[in-house]
N, C-alpha and C positions, 0 to 999 in steps of 0.2 A: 630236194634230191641232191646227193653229194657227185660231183663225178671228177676226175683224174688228174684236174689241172695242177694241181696243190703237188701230184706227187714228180711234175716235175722240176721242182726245187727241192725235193725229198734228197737225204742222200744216204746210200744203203750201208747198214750198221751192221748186218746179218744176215743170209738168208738162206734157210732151208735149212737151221740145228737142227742136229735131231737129239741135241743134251738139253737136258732141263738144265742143269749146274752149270753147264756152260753160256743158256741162254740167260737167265734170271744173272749171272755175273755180267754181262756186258748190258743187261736191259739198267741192273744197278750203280750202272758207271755214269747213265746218264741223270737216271733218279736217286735213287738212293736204297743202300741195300736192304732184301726181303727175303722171304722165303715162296720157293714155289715147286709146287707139287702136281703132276699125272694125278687126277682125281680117278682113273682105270690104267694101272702101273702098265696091263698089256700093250696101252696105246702107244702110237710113234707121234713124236713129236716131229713137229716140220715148220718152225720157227720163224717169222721173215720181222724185218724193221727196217724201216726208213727214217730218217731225222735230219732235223735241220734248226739250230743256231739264232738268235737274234740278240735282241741285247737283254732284257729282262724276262721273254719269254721263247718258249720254242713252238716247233710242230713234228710231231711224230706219228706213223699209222706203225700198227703193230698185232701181229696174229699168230695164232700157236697152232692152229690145224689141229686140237687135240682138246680134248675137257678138262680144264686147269684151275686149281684152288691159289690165291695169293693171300699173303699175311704179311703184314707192315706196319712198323709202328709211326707215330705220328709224322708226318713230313717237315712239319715247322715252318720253313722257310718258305716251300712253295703251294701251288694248288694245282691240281691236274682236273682238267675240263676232259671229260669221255664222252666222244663222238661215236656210239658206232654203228658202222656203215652196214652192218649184216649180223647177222647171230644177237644174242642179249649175255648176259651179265647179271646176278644172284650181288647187290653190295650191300656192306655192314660197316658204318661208321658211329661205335657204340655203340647205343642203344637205337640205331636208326636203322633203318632196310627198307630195301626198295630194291627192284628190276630197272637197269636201264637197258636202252633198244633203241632203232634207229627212229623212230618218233619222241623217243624219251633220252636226249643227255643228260649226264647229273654232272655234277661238281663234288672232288673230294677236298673235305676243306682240309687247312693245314695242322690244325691241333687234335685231330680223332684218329684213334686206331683204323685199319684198313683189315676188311675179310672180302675178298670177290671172288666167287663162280664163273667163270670163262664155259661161255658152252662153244662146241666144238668149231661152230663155223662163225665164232665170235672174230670181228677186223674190226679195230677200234681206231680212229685218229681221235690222238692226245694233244691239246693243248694247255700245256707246263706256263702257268702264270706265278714267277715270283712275289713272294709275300712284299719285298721290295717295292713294287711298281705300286699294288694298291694301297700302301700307306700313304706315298709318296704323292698319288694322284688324291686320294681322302684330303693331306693337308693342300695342296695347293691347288685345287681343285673348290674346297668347300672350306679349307679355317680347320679340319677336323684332324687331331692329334690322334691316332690310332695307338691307344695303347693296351688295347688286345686282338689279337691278330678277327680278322673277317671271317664273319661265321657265317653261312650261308642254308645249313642242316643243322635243324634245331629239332627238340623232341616233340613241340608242338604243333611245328607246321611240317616236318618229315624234311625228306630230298626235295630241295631246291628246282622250281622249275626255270629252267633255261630255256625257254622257247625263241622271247627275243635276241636274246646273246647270242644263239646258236643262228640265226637270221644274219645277224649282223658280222661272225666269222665265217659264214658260207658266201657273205656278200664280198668282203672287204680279203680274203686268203683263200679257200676252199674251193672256190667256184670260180675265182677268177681268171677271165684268158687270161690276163696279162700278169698271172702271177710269176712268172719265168722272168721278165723283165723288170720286176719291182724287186726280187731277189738280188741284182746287181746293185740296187740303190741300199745300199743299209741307213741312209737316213730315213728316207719311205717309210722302210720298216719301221723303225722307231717310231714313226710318226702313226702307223698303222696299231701299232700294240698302243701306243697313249689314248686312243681312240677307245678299243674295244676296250680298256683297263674301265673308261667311263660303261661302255654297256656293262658290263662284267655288274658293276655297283649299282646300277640302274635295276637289276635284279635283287629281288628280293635279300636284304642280310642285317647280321646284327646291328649295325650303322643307317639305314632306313630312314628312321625317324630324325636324326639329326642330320642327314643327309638332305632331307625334306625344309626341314626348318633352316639350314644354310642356305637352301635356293631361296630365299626370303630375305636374308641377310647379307648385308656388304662389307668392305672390312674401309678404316679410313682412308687404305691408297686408293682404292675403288672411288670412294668420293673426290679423292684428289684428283686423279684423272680425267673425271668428269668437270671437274670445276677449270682443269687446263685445257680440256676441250670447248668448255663453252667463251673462254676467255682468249681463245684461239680463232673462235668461229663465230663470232658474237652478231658479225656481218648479215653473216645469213638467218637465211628463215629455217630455224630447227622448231624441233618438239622433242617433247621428253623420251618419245620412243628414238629420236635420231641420237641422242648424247647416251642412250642406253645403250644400242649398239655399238656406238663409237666404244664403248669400254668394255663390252661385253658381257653386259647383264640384263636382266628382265627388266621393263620398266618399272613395276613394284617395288623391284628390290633397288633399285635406285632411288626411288621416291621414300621409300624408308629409310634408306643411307642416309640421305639429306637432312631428314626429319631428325634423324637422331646425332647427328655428326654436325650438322650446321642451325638446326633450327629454323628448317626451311625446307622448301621445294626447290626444286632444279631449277622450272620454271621462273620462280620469283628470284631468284640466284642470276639467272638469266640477263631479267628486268632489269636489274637494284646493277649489273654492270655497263649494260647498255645506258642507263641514266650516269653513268660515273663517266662513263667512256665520252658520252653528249657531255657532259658540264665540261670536262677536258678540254674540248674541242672549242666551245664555247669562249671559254675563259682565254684559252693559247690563241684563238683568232681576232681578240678583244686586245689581250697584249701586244701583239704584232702587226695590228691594223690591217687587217684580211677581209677583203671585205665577201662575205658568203651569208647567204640565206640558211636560217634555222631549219626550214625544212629540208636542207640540200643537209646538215649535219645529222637530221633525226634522222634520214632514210641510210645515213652510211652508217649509222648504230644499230640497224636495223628494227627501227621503227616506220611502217608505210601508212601509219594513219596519224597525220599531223593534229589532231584535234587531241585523241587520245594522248599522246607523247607530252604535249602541252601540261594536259591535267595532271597527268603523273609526275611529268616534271616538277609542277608546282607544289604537287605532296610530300616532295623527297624533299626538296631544295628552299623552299619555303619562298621563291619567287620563276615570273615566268621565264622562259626560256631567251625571251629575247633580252628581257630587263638583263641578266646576264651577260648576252654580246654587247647590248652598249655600254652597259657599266653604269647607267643614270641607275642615284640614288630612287 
């Protein structure tokens, strides 16, 4: 359920036309020009809009108090998410139709003709998502180069359901108290729309399946990262799930990075520096006549089980740990 927080950061564009020309000209200043028509020429139109500004996206509620036909041709650039709060909506995008309603949002995507039915007691909040934002989150988000705009309504699977999208902009703008106070912050914002930009993709679209197979996939700095984390913190007791976070990926997808970029595991990545890190130590306390116990070196490499450290030392290095600190042949 939607309720009023949202409109107060709305700011009023128009209210109560009673011109179609006059309304469809200032609705077009903010989207882009259409055609709009009284679907019963005797009716009065009584117009209202509110809007409001972010950096790649915006938010607008918008209602005509009248039964109104729209005709537009493709948008290109952006995509408008329809909220609405009351009344439904007759859309045609192509060869596509469907009814949206206040259980049902759709999305109009950016490369299809536009035909919508407004019934009378239609109040829609619009969320305007530039085509901008979701290339921009596709490549730096997933590796994925969008080189045709996000199709969301296809002839196969019809209008796009947004049920969790539309969750996630009632949770994070719509509904929120403190959206009055996050409005003064326009970094927030920004940081709010890069958010939903991911729910937005998360729904169903032409990009899906490559979407799907990038969360599997790491890119080289991503293993670089990782291998500067673990050569950072080599001290401690991690695991593959803790150097996974540290860089922000699923453990999988780390464990595959490895595999194909290093020829290896994290884990064994881990090991193989820990034992370099011990010989170091070993050798540097041998030159400078320091006198310290192997076990006191293995535990600051993070190794706590001196038996094992031992054996593994001797597999890497091709002698024991100690024969090392003393230096005897």
């Amino acid at each position: 359920m939607m309720n009023n927080n949202i409109d107060e950061v709305l700011q009023s564009v128009f209210e109560n036309s009673s011109d179609p020309d006059d309304a469809c000209e200032r609705v077009s200043a903010l989207y882009q020009p259409h055609d709009l028509k009284l679907c019963h020429p005797r009716d009065q139109l009584r117009a209202q809009m509110k809007h409001r500004d972010v950096r790649d996206t915006s938010l607008s509620r918008l209602l005509y108090n009248a039964e109104i036909q729209i005709d537009s041709e493709p948008f290109k650039d952006f995509y408008l998410v329809m909220l609405p709060s009351s009344g439904h909506f007759n859309v045609k995008q192509n060869f596509i139709e469907g009814v949206a309603s206040p259980s049902k949002p759709i999305i109009l995507d950016a490369d299809k003709h536009i035909d919508m039915r407004w019934s009378e007691d239609c109040s829609n909040l619009i969320y305007k998502v530039n085509r901008r934002l979701l290339d921009e989150t596709l490549y730096q988000s997933y590796g994925i180069e969008a080189k045709n705009a996000v199709e969301f309504n296809s002839s196969t699977t019809g209008l796009a359901s947004l049920s969790e999208f539309s969750e996630a902009l009632g949770n994070f703008l719509i509904n929120n108290p403190y959206a009055n106070d996050m409005a003064k912050n326009p970094e927030l914002f920004e940081k709010i729309e890069q958010v939903l930009a991911l729910s937005l993709l998360s729904q169903g679209n032409s990009y899906s399946e490559a979407i799907l197979n990038a969360k599997y996939r790491v890119r080289p700095r991503v293993v670089i990262r990782a291998k500067e984390f673990i050569e950072e913190n080599y001290t401690r007791k991690l695991t593959v799930l803790d150097i996974a976070n540290a860089v922000g990926v699923s453990a999988r997808s780390l464990q595959k990075g490895f595999e194909q970029y290093e020829h290896t595991t994290p884990m064994l990545y881990l090991r193989k520096w820990r034992l370099r890190r011990a010989r170091e130590l070993l050798v540097f306390s041998r030159n400078q006549n320091i006198r310290v116990k192997v076990s006191d070196i293995a535990m600051s490499c993070g190794f706590f089980h001196f038996g094992n450290f031992s054996k593994l030392y001797c597999e890497s290095f091709g002698e024991t740990p100690s024969k090392t600190l003393s230096g005897r042949l």
